[in-house]
C-alpha positions as CSV (number, residue, x, y, z in Angstrom):
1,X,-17.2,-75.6,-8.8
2,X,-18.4,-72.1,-9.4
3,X,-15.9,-71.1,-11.4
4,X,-16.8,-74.1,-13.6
5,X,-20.6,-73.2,-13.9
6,X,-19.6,-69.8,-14.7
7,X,-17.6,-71.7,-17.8
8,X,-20.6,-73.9,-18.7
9,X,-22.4,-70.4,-18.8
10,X,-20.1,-68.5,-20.9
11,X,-20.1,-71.6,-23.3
12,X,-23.8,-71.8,-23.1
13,X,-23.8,-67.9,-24.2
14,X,-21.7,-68.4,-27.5
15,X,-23.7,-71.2,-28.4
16,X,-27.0,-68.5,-28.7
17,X,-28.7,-67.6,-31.9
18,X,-28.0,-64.1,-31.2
19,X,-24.2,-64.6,-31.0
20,X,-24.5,-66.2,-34.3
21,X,-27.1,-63.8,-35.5
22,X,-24.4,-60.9,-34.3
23,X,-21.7,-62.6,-36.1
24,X,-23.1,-63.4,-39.4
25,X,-24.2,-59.9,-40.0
26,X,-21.1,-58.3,-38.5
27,X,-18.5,-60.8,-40.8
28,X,-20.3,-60.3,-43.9
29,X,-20.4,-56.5,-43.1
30,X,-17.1,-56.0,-42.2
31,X,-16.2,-58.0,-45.5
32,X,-17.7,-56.3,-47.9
33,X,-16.5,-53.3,-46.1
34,X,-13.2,-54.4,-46.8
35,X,-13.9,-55.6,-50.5
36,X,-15.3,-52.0,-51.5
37,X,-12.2,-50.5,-50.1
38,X,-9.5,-52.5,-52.0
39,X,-12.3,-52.7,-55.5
40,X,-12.1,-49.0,-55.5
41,X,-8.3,-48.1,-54.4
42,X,-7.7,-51.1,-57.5
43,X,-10.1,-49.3,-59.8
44,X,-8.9,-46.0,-59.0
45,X,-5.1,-47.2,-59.8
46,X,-5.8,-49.3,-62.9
47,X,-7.6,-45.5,-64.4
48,X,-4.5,-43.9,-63.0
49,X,-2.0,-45.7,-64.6
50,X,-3.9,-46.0,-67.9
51,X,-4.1,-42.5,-68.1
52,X,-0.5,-42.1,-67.2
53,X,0.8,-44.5,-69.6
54,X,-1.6,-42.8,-72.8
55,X,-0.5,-39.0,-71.3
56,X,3.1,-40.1,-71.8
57,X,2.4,-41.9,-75.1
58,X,1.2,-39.0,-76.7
59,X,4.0,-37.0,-75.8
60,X,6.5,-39.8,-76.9
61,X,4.7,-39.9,-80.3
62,X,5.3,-36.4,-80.8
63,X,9.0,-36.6,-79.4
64,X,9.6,-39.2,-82.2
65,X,8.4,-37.4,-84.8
66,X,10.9,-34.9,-84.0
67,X,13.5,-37.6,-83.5
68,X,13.1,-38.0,-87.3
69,X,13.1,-34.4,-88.6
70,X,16.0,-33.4,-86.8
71,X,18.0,-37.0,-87.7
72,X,18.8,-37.1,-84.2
73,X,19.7,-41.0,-84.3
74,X,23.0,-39.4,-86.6
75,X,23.6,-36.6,-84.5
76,X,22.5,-36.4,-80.8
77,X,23.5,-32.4,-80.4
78,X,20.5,-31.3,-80.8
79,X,19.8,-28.6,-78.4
80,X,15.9,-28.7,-79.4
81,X,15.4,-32.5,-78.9
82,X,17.9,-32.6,-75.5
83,X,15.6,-29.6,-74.5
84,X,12.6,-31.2,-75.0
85,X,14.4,-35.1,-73.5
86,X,15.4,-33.2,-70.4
87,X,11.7,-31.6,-69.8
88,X,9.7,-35.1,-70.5
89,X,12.4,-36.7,-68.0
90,X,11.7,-33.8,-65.6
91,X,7.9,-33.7,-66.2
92,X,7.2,-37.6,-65.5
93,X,10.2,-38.0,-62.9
94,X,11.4,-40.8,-65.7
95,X,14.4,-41.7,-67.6
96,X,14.7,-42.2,-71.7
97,X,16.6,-44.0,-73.5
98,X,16.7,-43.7,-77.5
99,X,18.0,-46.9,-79.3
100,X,19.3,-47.2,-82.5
101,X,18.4,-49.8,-85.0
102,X,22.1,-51.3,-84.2
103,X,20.3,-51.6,-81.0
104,X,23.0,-49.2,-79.9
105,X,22.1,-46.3,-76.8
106,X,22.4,-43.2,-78.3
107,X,20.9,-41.1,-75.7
108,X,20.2,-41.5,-71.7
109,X,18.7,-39.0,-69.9
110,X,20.6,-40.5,-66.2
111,X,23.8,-40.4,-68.9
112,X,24.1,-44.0,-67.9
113,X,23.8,-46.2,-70.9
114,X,25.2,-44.3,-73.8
115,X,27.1,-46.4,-76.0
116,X,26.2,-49.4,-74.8
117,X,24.2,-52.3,-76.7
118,X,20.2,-52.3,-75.2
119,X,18.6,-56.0,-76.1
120,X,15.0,-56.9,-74.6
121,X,12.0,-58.4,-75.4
122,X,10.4,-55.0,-75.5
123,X,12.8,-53.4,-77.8
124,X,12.6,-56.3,-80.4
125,X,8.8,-56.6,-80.7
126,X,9.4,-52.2,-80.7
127,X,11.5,-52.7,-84.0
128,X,8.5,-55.0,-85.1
129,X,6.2,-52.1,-85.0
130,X,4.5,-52.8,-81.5
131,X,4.2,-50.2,-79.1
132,X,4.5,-52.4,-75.3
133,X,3.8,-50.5,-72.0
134,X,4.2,-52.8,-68.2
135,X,3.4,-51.7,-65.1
136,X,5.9,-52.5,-61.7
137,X,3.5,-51.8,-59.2
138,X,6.1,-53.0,-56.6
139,X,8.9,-50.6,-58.1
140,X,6.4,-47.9,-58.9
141,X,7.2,-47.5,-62.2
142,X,5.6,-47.6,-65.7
143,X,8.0,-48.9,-68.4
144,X,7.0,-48.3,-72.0
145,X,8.6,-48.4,-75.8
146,X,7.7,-46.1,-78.8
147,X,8.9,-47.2,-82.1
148,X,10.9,-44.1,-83.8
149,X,9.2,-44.5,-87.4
150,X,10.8,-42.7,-90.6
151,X,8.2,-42.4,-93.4
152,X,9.8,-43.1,-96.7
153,X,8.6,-41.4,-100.0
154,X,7.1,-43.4,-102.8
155,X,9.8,-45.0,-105.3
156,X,10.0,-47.1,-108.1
157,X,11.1,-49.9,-105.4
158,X,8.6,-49.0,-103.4
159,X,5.1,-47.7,-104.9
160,X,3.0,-47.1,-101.9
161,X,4.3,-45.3,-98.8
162,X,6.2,-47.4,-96.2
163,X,7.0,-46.5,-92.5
164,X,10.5,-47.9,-91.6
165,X,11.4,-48.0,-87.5
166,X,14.9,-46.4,-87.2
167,X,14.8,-46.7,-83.3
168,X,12.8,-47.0,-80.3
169,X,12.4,-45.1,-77.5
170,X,12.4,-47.0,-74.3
171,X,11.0,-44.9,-71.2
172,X,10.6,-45.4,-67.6
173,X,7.9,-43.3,-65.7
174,X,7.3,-43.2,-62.1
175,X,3.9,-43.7,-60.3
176,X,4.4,-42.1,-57.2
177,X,2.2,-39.5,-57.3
178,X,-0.3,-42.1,-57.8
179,X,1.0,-44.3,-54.6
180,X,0.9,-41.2,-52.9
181,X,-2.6,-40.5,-54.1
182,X,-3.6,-43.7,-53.5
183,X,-1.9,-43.8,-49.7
184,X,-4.5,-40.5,-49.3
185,X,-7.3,-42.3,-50.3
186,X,-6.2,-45.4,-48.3
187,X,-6.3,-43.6,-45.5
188,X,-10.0,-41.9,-45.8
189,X,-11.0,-44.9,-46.5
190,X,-9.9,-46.7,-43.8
191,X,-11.4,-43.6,-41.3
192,X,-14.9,-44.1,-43.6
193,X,-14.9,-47.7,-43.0
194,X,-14.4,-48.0,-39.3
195,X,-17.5,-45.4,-39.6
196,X,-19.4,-47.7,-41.3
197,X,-18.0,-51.2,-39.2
198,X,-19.7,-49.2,-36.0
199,X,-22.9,-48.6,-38.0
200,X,-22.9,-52.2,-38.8
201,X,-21.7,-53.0,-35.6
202,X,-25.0,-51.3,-33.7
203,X,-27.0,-53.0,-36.7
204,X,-26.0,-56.5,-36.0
205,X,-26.5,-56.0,-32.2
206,X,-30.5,-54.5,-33.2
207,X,-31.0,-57.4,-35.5
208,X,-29.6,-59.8,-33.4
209,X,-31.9,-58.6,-31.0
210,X,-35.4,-58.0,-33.1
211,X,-34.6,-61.5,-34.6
212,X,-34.0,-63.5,-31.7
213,X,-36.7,-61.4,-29.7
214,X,-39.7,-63.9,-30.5
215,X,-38.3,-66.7,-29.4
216,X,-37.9,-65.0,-26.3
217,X,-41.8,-65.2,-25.8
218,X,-41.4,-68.6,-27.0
219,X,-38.9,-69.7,-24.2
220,X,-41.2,-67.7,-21.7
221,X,-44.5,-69.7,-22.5
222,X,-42.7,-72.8,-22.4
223,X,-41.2,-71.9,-19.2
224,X,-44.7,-71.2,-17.7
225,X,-45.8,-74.7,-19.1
226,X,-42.6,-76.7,-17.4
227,X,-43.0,-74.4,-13.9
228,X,-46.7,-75.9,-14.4
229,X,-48.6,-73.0,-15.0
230,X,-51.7,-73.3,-17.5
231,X,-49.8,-70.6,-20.8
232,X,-52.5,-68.9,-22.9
233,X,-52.0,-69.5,-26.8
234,X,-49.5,-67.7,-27.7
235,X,-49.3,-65.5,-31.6
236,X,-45.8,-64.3,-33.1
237,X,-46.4,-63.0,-36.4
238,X,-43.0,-61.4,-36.5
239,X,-41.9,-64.0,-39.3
240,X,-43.2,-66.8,-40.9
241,X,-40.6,-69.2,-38.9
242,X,-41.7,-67.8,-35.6
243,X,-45.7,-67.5,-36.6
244,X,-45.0,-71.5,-37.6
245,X,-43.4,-72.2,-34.2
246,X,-45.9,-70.6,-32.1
247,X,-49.1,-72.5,-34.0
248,X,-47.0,-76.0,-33.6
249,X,-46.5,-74.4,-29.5
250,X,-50.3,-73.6,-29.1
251,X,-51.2,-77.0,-31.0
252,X,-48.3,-78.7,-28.3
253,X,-50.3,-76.7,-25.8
254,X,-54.0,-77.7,-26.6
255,X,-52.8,-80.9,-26.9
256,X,-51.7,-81.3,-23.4
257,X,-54.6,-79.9,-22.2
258,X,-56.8,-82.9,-23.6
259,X,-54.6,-84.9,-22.3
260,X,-54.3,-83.5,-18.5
261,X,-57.9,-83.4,-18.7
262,X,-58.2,-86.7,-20.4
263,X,-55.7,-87.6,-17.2
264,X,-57.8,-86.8,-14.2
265,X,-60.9,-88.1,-16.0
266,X,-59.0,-91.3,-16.1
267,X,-58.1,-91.1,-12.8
268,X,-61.6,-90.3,-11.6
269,X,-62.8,-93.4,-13.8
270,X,-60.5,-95.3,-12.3
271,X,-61.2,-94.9,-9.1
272,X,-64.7,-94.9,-9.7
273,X,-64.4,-98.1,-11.5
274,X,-62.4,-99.7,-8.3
275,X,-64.7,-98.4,-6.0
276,X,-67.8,-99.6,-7.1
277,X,-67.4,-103.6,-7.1
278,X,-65.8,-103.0,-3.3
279,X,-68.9,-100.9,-2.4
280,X,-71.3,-103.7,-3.6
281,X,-69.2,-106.2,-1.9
282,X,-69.7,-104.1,1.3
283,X,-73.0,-103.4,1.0
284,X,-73.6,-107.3,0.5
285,X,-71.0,-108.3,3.2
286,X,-72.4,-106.2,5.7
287,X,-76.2,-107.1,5.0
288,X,-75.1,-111.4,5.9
289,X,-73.1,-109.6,8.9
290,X,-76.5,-107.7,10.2
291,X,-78.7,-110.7,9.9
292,X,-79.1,-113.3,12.1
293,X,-79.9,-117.3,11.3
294,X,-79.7,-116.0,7.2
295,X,-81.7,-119.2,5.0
296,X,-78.9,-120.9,2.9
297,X,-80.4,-119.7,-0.4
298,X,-80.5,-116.0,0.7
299,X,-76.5,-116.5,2.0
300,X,-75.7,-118.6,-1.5
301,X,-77.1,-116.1,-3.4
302,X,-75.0,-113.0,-1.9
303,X,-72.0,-115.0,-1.8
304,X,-72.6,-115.7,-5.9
305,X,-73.2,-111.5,-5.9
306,X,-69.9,-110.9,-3.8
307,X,-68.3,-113.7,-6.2
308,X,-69.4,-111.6,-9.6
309,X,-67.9,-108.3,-8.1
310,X,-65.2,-109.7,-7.5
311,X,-64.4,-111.2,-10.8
312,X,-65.6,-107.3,-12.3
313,X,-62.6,-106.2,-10.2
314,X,-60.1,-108.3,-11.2
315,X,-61.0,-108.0,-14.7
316,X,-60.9,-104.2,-14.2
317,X,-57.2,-104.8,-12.7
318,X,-56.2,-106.8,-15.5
319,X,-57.4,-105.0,-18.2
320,X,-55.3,-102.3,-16.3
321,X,-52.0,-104.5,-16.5
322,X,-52.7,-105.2,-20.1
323,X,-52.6,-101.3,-21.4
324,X,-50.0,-100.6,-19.2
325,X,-47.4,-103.6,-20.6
326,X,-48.8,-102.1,-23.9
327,X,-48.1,-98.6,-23.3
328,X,-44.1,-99.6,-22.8
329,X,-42.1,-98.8,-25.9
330,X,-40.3,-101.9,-25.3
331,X,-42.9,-104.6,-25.1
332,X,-42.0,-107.6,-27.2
333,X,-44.7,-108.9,-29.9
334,X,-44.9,-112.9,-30.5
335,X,-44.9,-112.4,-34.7
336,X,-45.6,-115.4,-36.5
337,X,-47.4,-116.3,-39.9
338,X,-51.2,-116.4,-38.9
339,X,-54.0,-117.3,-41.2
340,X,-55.9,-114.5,-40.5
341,X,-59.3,-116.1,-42.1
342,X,-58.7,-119.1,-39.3
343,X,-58.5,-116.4,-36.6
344,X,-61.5,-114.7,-37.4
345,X,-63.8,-117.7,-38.0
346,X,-62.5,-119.2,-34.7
347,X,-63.5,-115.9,-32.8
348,X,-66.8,-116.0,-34.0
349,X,-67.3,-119.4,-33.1
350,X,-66.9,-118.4,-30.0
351,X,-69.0,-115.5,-29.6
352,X,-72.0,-116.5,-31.4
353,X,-73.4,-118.2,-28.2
354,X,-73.4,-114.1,-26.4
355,X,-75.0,-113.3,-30.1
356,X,-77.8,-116.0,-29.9
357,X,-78.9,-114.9,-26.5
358,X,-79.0,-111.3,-27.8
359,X,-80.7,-112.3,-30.6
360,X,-78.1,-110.9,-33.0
361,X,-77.4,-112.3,-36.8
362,X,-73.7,-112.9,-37.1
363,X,-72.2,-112.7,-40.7
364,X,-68.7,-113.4,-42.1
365,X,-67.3,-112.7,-45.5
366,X,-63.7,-113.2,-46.5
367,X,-63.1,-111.5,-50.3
368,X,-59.8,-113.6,-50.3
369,X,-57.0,-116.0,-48.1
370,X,-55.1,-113.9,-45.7
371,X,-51.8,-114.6,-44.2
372,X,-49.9,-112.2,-42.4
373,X,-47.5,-111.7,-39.7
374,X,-49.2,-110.7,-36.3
375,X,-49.6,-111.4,-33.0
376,X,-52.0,-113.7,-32.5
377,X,-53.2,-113.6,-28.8
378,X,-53.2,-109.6,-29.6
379,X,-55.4,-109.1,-32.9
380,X,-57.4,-112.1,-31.4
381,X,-58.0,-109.6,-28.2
382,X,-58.6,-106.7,-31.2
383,X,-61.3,-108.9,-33.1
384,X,-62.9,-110.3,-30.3
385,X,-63.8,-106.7,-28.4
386,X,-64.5,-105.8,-32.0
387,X,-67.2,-108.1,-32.5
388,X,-67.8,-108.7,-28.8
389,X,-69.0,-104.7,-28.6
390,X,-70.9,-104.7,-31.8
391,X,-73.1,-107.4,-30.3
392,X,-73.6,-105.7,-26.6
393,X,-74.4,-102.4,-28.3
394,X,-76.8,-104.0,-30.8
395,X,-80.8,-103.6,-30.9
396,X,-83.2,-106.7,-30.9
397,X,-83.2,-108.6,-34.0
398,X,-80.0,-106.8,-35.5
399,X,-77.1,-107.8,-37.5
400,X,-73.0,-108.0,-37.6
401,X,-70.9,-108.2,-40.0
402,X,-67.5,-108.6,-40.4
403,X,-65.5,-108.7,-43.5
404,X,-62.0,-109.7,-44.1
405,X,-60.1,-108.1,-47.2
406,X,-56.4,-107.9,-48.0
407,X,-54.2,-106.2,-50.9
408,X,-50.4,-106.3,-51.3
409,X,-49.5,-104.4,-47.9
410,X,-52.0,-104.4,-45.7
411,X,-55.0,-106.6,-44.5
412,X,-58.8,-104.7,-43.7
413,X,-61.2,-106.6,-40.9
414,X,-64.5,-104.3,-40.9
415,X,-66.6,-104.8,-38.5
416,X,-70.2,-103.4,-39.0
417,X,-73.3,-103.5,-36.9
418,X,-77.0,-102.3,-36.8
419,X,-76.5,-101.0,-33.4
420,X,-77.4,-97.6,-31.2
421,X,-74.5,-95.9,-32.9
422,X,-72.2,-93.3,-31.6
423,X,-72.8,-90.0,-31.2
424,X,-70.6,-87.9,-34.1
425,X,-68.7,-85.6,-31.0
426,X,-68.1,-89.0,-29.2
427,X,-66.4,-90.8,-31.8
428,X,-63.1,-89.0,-31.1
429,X,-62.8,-89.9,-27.2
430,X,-64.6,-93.4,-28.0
431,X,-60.8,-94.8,-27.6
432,X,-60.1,-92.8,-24.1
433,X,-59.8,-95.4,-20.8
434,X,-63.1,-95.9,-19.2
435,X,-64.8,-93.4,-21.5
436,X,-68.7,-93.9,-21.9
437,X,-70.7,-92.6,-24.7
438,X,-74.0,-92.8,-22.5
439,X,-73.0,-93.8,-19.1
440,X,-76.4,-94.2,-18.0
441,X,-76.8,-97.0,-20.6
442,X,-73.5,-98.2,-20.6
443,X,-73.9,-99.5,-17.0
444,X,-76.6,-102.1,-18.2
445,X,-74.1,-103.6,-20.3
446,X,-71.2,-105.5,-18.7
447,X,-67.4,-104.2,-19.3
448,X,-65.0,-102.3,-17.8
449,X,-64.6,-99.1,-20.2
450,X,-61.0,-100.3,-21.4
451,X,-61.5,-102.5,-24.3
452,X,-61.4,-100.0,-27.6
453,X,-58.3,-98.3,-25.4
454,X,-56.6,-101.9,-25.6
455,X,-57.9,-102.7,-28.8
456,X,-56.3,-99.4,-30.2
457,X,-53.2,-100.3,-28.3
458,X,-52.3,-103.3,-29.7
459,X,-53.2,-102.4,-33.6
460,X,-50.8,-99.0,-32.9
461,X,-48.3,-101.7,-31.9
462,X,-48.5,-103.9,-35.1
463,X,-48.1,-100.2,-36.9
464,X,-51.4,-100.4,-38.1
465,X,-54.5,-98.0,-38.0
466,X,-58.3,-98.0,-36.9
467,X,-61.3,-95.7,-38.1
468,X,-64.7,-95.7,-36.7
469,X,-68.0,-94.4,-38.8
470,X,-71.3,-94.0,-37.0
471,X,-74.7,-92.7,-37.0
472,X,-76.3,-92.4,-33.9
473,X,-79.2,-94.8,-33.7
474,X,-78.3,-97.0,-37.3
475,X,-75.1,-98.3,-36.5
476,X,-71.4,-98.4,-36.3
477,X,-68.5,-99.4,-38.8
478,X,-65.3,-99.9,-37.1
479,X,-62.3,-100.9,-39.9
480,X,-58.9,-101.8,-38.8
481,X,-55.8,-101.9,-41.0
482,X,-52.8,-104.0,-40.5
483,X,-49.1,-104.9,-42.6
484,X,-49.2,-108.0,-43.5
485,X,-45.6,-107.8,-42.3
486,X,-44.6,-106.8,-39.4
487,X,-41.8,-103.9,-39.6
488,X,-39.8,-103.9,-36.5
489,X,-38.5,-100.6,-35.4
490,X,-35.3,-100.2,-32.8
């Protein structure tokens, strides 16, 4: 078992950023390492053997000339031209043959050939007037033919002066000196670049570790944040990458803050909220028990007391089922094709009794027919808290309003009021469980503090969207946005 967890480690190891940091730098180095070595040993031989072959072809040119002045294609006893045969041959540790125009050997330096008929590609194009030089860098040799070219004098036959090739020289050099050379410079290049694969060696280990080095502080906060420690905001302006992961950390961060905060505050609401309809119950409970021969109206009216507290806390309890099921990714909608202007007019129906007794104007205007595919027990529960809280948080005499609107993707219910309005640093938590803009006045109106967290809820769930606007003390605009089709995601 520990020998397997010492596996999953060394696995774990390779699989690092630095590894591949270390690698990247180190390959590429050692490649181009090895691509300047073989560009310049190339370079240096292609120069080498150019030179070689136009050092020789000079002294070819020359030789030829003096093929021709001392007719040595008639008449190879020519001390002079063997002299100077033997010392090219010497000189370039080569061999030359001189051809004939019967393509006939007359002369080999290796003593070889002579006599003997000499056909190649080479020598033909030679006769033709081309000069042809091939390097055998596997044989180490250079092979090249000079034309032997007579100039003939002007004649009646021929009235402008004519060069006429009477043989060709064909000559083999050899290149060691320059495989030798090359072997030398090989080998310092070799002992240069295993200098310079060190140096980029301890390169790639420094970059690998200044690059990877601010992720380290990276990991570090986040594993203060998992051992649950509060992390302070964290800056890493090595690189722009890094600089961008730390602001999306310390957003990450802040985030969960509000939201550990915004967790205890719930649970404090909560229990709070559950405590308070048992304390009344209590209280009422224990003031029958104290009291002896209690009149039947003073009993009926405490039992009517312990009967509305108790309905406060079931409707706390339910309300609490009901975000729950909605906070599950899995919760299954009931889509069908509603008319959304039947909805809305029904909902109002039904509240306008709770607006009559507050003494608030409800209005309804539908711009055009809307049809879409919802849930309908779910935007009914969205509308009616909608409307339901612009009527509890309205002033004497006021007005709602509520306007259905629709284009090709989405439909808009706005609900508007002339109420006590929202505070503009409220707006933002208005949505939290059991939140109260001004808890003081919020406990004169009945509810339990969950009904915008529901409402929210169940619009997020139909993939739509809801924005509150509000001045304190003239009113509120709250405008949902829903798909007229529902889009179901896996």
């Amino acid at each position: 078992m520990a020998v397997k967890i010492r596996n999953i480690k060394k696995l774990q190891f390779l699989r690092s950023i630095k590894i591949y940091i270390f690698l990247i730098v180190f390959i590429v180095g050692l490649i181009s390492c090895n691509v300047m070595r073989h560009a310049i040993l190339q370079d240096y031989e292609q120069r080498a053997v150019s030179l070689r072959i136009s050092d020789v072809q000079a002294q070819l040119n020359i030789l030829a000339n003096h093929l021709i002045t001392y007719r040595y294609l008639q008449d190879t006893s020519s001390q002079v031209i063997n002299a100077e045969l033997s010392l090219l041959s010497n000189l370039y540790d080569g061999r030359v043959l001189i051809i004939n125009n019967d393509l006939k050997v007359v002369k080999d330096t290796y003593g070889i050939s002579e006599g003997k008929i000499f056909i190649s590609e080479e020598v033909i194009r030679c006769f033709k007037g081309s000069n042809t030089s091939q390097y055998d860098s596997e044989n180490g040799y250079i092979e090249m033919t000079i034309p032997i070219m007579e100039v003939m004098e002007e004649t009646d036959t021929f009235p402008e002066q004519t060069s006429i090739a009477r043989g060709v020289m064909l000559t083999s050099v050899s290149t060691d000196y320059i495989a030798q050379t090359m072997e030398i410079l090989n080998r310092k290049a070799v002992v240069l670049e295993i200098i310079v694969i060190m140096a980029i060696f301890a390169v790639s280990v420094l970059a690998s570790y200044v690059l990877v080095r601010p992720f380290g502080k990276i990991t570090d906060a986040l594993s203060q944040v998992k051992e649950g420690y509060t992390s302070d905001p964290i800056n890493v302006p090595d690189c722009l990458e890094t600089e961008n992961i730390g602001e999306a950390f310390n957003q990450v961060l802040g985030r969960m803050k509000v939201l550990d905060d915004s967790r205890r505050e719930f649970v404090s609401n909560v229990s709070h909220e559950l405590k308070t309809p048992i304390t009344s119950i209590k209280v009422l409970a224990d003031s029958l028990r104290g009291q002896e021969n209690v009149p039947i109206e003073l009993y009926q009216e405490f039992m009517e007391d312990i009967a509305a507290e108790i309905d406060r806390e079931n409707e706390i309890i339910n309300n609490l089922l009901t975000l729950s099921r909605m906070d599950r990714t899995a919760v299954d909608l009931n889509i069908d094709q509603v008319d959304v202007n039947m909805l809305v007019e029904l909902i109002m129906k039904r509240l306008s009794a709770i607006a009559i007794k507050k003494d608030v104007e409800l209005v309804y205007e539908s711009i055009r027919p809307v049809v879409a595919e919802i849930d309908e027990v779910k935007i009914s529960l969205v509308i009616t808290n909608l409307i339901e809280n612009a009527i509890k948080y309205n002033k004497e005499h006021g007005w709602v309003k509520v306007t259905l609107d629709a284009d090709h993707q989405f439909f808009t219910i706005e609900v508007a009021d002339s109420g006590i309005g929202i505070p503009r640093e409220s707006i933002e938590h208005i949505y939290e469980r059991f939140y109260r803009v001004d808890k003081s006045h919020s406990r004169e109106v009945e509810g339990t503090g969950l009904g915008l967290a529901i409402t929210r809820s169940a619009i997020l769930m139909h993939r739509g969207s809801i924005k509150a606007e509000s001045e304190e003390g003239e009113g509120t605009t709250f405008t949902v946005k829903i798909p007229l089709t529902y889009i179901s995601v896996s």
